[in-house]
Biopython code that builds the backbone (N, CA, C, O; Angstrom):
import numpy as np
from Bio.PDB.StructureBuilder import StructureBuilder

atoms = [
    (1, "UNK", "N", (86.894, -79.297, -24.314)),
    (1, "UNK", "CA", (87.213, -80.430, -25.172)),
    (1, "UNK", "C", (88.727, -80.659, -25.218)),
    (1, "UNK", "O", (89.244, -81.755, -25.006)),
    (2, "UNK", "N", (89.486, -79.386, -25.550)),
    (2, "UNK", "CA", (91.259, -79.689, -25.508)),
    (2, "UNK", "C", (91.702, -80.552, -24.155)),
    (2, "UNK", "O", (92.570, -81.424, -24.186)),
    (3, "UNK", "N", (90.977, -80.172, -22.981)),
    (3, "UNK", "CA", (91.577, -80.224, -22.020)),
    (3, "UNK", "C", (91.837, -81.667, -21.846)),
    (3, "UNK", "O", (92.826, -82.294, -21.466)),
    (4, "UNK", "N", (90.427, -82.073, -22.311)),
    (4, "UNK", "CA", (90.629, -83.855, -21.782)),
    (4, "UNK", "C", (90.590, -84.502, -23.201)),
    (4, "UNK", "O", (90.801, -85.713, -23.146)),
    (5, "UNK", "N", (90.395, -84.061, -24.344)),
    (5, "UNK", "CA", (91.154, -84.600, -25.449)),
    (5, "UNK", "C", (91.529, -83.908, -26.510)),
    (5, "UNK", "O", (90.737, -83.494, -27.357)),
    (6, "UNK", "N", (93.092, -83.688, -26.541)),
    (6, "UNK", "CA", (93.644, -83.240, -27.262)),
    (6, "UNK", "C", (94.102, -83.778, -28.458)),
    (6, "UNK", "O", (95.299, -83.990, -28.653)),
    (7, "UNK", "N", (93.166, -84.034, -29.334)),
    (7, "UNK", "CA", (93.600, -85.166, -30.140)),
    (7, "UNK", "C", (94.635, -84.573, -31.146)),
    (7, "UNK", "O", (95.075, -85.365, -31.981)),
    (8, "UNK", "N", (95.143, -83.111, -31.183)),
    (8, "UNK", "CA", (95.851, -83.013, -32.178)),
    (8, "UNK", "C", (97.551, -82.203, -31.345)),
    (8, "UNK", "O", (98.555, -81.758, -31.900)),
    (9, "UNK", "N", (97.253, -82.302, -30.117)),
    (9, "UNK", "CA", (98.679, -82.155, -29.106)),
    (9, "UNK", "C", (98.490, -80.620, -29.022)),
    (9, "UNK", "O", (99.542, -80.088, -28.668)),
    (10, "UNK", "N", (97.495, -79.747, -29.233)),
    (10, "UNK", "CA", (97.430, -78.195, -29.025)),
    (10, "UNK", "C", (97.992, -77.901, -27.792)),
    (10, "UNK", "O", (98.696, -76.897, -27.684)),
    (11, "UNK", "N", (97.782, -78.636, -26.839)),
    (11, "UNK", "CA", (98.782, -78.152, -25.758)),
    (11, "UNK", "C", (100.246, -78.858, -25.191)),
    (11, "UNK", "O", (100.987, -78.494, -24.277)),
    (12, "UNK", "N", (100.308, -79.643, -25.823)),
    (12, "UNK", "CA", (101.347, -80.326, -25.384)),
    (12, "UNK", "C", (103.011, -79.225, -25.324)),
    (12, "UNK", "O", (103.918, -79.447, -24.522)),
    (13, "UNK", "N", (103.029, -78.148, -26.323)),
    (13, "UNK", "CA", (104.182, -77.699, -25.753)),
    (13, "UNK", "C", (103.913, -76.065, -25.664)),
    (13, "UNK", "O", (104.738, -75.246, -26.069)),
    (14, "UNK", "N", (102.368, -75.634, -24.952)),
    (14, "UNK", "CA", (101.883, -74.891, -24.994)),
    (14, "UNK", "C", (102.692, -73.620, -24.010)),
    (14, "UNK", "O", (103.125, -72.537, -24.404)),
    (15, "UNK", "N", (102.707, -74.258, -22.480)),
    (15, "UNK", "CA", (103.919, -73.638, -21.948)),
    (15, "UNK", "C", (105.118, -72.889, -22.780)),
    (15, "UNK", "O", (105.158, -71.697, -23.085)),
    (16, "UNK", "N", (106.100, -73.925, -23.070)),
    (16, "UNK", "CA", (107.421, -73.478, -24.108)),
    (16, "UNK", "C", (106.805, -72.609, -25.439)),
    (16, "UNK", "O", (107.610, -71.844, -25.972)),
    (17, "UNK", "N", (105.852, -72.654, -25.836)),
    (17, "UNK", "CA", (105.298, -71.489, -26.790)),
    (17, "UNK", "C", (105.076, -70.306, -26.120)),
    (17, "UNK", "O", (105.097, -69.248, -26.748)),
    (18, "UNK", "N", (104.784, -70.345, -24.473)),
    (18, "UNK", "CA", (104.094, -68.765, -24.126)),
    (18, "UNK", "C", (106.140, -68.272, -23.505)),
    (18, "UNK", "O", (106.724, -67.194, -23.394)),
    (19, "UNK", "N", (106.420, -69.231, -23.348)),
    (19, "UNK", "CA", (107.702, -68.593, -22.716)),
    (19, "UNK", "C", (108.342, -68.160, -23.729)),
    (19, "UNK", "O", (108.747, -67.004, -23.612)),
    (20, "UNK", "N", (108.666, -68.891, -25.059)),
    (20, "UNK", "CA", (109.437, -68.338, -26.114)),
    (20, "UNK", "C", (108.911, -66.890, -26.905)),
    (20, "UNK", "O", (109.638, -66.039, -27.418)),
    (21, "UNK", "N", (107.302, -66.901, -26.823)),
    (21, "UNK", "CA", (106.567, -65.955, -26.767)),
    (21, "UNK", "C", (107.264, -64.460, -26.585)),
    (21, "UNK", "O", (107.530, -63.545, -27.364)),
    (22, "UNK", "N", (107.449, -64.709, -24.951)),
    (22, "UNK", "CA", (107.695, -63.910, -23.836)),
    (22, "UNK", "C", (109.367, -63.241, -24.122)),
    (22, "UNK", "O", (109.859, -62.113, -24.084)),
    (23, "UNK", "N", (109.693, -64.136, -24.313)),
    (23, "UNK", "CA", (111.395, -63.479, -25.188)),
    (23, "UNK", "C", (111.108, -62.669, -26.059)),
    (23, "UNK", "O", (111.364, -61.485, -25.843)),
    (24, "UNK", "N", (110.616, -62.985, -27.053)),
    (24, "UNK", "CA", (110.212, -62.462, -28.437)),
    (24, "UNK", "C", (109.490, -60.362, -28.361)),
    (24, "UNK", "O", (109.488, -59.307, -28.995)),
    (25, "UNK", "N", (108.898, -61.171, -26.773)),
    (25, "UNK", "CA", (108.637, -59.564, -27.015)),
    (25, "UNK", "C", (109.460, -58.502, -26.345)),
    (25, "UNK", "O", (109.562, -57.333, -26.717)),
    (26, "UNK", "N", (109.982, -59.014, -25.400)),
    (26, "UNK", "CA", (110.903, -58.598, -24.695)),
    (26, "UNK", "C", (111.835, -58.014, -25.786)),
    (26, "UNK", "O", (111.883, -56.809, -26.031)),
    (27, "UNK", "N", (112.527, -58.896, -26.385)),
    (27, "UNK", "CA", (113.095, -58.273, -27.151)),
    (27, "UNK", "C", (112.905, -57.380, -28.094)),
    (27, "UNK", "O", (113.751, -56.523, -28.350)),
    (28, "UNK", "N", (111.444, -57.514, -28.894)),
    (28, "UNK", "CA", (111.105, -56.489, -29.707)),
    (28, "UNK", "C", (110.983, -55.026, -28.680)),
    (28, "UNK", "O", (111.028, -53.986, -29.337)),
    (29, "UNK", "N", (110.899, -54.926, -27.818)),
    (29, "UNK", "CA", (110.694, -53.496, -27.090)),
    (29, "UNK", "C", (112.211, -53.032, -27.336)),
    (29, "UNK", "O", (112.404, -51.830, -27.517)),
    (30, "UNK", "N", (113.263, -53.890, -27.353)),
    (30, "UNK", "CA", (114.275, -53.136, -28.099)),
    (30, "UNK", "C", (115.039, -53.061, -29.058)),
    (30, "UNK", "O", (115.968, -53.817, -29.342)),
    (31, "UNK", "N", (114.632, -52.039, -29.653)),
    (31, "UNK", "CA", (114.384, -51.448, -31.167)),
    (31, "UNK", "C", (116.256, -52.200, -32.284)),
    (31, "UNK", "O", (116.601, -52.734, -33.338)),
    (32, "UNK", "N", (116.836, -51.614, -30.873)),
    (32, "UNK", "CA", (118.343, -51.620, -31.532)),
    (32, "UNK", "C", (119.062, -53.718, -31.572)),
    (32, "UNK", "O", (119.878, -54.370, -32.224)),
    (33, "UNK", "N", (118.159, -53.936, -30.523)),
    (33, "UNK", "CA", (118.747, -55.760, -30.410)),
    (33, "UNK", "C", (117.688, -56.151, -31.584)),
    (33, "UNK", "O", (118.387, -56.596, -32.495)),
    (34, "UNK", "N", (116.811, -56.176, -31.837)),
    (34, "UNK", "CA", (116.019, -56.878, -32.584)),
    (34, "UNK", "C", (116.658, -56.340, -33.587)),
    (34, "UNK", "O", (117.615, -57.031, -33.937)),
    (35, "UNK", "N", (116.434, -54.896, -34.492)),
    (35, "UNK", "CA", (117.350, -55.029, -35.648)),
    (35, "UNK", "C", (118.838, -55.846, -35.979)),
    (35, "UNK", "O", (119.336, -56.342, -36.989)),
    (36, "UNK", "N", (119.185, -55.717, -34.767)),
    (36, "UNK", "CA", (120.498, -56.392, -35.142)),
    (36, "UNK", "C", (120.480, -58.361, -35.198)),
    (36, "UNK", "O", (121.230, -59.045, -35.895)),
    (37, "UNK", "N", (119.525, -58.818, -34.360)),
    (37, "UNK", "CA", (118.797, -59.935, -35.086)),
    (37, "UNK", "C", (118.520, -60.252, -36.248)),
    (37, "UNK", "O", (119.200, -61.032, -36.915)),
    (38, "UNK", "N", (117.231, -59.547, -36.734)),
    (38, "UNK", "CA", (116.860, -59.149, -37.912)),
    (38, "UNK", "C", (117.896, -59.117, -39.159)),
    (38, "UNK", "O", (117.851, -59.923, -40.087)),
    (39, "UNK", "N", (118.776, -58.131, -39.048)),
    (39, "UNK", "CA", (119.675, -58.352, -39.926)),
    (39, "UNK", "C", (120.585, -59.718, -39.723)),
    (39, "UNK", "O", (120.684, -60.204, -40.850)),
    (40, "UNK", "N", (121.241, -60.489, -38.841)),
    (40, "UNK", "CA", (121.773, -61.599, -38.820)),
    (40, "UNK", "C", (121.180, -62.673, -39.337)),
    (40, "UNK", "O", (121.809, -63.625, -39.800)),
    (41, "UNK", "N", (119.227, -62.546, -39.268)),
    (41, "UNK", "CA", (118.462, -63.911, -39.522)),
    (41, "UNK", "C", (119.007, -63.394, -41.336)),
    (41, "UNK", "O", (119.507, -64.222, -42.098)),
    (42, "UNK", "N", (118.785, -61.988, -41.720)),
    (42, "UNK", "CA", (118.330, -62.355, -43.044)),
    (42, "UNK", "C", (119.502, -62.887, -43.860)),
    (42, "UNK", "O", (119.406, -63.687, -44.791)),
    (43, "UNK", "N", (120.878, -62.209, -43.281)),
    (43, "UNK", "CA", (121.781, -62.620, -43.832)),
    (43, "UNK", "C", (122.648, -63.934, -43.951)),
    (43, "UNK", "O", (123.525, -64.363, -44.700)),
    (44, "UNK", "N", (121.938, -64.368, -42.796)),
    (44, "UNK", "CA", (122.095, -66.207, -42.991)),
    (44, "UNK", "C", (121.190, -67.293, -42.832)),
    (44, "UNK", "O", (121.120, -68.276, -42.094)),
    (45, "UNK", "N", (120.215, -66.580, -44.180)),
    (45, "UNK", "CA", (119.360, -67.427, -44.175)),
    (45, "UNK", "C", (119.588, -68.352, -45.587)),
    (45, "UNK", "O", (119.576, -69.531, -45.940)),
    (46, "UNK", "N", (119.802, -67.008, -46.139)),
    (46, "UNK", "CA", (120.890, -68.404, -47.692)),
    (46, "UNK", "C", (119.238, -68.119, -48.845)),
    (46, "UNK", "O", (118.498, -67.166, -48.601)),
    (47, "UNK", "N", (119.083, -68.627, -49.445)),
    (47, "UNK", "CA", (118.310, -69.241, -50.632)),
    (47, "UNK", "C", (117.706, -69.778, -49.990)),
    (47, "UNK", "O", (117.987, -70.653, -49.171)),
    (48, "UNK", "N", (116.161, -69.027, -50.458)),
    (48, "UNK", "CA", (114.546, -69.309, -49.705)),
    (48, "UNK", "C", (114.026, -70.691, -50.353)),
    (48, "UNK", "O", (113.672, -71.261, -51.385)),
    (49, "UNK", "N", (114.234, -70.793, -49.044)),
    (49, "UNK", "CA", (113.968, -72.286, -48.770)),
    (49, "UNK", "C", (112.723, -72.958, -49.911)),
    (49, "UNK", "O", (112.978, -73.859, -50.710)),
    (50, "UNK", "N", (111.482, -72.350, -49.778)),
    (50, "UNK", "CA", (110.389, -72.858, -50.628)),
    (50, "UNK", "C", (110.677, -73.098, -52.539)),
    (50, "UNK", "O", (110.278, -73.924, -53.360)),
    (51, "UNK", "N", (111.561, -71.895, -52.594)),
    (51, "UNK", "CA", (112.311, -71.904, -54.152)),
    (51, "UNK", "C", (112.976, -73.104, -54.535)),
    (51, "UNK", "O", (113.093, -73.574, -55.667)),
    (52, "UNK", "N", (113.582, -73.731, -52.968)),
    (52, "UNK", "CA", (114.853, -75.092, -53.384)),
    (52, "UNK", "C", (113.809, -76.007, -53.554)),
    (52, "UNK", "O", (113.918, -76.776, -54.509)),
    (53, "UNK", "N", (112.548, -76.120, -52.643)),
    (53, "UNK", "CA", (112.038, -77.101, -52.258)),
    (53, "UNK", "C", (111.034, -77.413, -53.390)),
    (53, "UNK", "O", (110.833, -78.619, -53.527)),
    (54, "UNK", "N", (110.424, -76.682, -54.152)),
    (54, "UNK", "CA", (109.758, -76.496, -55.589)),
    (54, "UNK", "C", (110.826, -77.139, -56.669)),
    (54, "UNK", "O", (110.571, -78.223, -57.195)),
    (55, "UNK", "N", (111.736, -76.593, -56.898)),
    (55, "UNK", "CA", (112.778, -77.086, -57.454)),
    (55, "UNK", "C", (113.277, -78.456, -57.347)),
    (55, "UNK", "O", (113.662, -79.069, -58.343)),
    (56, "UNK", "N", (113.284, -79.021, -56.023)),
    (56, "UNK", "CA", (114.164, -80.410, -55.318)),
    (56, "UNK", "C", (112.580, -80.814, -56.205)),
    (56, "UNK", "O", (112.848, -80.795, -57.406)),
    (57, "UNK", "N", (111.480, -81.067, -56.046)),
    (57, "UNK", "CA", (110.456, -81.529, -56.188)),
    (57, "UNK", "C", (109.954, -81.962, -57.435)),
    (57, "UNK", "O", (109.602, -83.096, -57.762)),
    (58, "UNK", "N", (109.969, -80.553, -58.318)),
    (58, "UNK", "CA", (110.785, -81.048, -59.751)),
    (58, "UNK", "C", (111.271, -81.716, -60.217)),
    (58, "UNK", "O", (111.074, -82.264, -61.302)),
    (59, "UNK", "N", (112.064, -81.819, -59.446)),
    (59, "UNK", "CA", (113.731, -82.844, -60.149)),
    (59, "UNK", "C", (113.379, -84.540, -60.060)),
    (59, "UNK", "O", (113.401, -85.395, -60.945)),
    (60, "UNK", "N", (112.981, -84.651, -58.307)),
    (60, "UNK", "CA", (112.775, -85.560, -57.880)),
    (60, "UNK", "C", (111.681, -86.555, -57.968)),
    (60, "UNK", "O", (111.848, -87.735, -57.661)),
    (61, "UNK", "N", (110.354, -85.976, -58.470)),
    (61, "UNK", "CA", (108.973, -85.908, -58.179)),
    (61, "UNK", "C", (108.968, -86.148, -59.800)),
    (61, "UNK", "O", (108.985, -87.305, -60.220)),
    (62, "UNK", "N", (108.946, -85.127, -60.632)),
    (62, "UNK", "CA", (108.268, -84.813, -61.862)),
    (62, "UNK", "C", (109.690, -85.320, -62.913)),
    (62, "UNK", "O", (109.389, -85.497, -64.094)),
    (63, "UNK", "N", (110.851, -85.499, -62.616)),
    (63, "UNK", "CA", (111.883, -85.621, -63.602)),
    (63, "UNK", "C", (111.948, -84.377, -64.499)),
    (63, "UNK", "O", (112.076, -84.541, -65.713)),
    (64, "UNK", "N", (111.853, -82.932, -63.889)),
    (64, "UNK", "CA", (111.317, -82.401, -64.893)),
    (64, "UNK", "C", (112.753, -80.961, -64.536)),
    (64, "UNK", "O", (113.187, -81.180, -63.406)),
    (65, "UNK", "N", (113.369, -79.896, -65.083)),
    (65, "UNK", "CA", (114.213, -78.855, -65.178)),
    (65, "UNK", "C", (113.496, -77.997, -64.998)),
    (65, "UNK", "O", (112.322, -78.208, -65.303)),
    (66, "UNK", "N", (113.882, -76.575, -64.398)),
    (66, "UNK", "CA", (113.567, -75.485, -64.304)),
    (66, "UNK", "C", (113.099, -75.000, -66.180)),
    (66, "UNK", "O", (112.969, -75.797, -67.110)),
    (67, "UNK", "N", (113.023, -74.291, -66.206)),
    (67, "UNK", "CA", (113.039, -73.705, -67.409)),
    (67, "UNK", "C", (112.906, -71.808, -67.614)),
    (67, "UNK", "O", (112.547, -71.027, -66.733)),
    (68, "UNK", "N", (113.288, -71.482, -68.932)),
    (68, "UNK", "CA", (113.258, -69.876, -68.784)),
    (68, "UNK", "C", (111.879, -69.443, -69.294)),
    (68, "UNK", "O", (111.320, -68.455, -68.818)),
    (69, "UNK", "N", (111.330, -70.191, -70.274)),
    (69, "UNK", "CA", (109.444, -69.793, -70.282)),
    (69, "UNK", "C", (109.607, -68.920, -69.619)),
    (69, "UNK", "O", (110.303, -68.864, -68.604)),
    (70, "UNK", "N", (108.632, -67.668, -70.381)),
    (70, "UNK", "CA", (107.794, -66.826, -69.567)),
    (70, "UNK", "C", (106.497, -66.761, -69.563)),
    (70, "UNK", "O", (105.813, -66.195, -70.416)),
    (71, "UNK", "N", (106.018, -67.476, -68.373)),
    (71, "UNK", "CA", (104.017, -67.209, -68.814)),
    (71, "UNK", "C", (103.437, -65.769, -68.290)),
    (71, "UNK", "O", (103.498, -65.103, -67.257)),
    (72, "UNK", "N", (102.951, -65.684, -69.348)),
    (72, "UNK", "CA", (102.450, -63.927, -69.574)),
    (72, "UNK", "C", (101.306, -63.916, -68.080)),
    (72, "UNK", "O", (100.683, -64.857, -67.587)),
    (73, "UNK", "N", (101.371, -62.379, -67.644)),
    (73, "UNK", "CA", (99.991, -62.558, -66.737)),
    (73, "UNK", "C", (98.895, -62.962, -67.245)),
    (73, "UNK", "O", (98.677, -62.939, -68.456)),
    (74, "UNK", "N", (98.020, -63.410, -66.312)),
    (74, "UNK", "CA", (96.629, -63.595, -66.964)),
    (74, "UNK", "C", (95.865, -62.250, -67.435)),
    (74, "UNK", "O", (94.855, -62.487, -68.097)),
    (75, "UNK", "N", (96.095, -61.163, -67.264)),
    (75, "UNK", "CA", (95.315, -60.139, -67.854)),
    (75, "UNK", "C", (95.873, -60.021, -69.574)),
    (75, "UNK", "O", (95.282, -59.225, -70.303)),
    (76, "UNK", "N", (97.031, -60.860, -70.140)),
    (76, "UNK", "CA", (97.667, -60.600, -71.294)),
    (76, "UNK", "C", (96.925, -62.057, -72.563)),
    (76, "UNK", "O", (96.957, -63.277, -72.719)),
    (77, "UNK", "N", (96.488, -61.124, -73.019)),
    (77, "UNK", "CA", (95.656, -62.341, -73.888)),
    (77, "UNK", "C", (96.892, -63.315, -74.612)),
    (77, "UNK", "O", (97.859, -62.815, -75.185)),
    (78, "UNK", "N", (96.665, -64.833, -74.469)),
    (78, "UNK", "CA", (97.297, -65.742, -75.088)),
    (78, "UNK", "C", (97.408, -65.626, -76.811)),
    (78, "UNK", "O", (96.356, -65.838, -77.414)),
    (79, "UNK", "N", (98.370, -65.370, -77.451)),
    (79, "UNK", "CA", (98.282, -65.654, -79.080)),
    (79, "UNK", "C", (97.929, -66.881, -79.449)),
    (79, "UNK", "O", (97.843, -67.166, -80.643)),
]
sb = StructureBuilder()
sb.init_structure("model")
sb.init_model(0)
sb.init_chain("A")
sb.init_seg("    ")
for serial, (resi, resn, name, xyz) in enumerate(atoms, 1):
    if name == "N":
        sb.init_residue(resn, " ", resi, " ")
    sb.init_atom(name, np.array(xyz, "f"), 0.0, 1.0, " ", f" {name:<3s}", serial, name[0])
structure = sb.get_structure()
């Protein structure tokens, strides 16, 4: 069915996925380059992204502020 209709592009950059793939592991076989990746992604990655984007959404979407509320777990009965 993909082959002759791909109605949602599953292969369209299927190639460039197995090659980037193919880096990925390459590199994980070594232990010492990938950590040192690893540490570069985390340290410039900044403020997680989904936190801003909840937030931007808020603001933008709902007109609405963060707030400090704390909602109790659900195992903590409501007063």
């Amino acid at each position: 069915m993909l082959l002759n209709h791909d109605r949602f592009k599953v292969f369209a950059d299927y190639e460039a996925y197995i090659s980037c793939q193919e880096k990925v592991n390459d590199l994980y076989r070594n232990p010492k380059e990938w950590t040192r990746k690893v540490i570069h992604n985390i340290a410039g990655s900044g403020k997680f992204s989904s936190d801003r984007t909840i937030s931007e959404y808020a603001r933008e979407i709902w007109g609405v502020e963060p707030s400090d509320v704390k909602i109790p777990p659900p195992n903590v009965p409501r007063e």
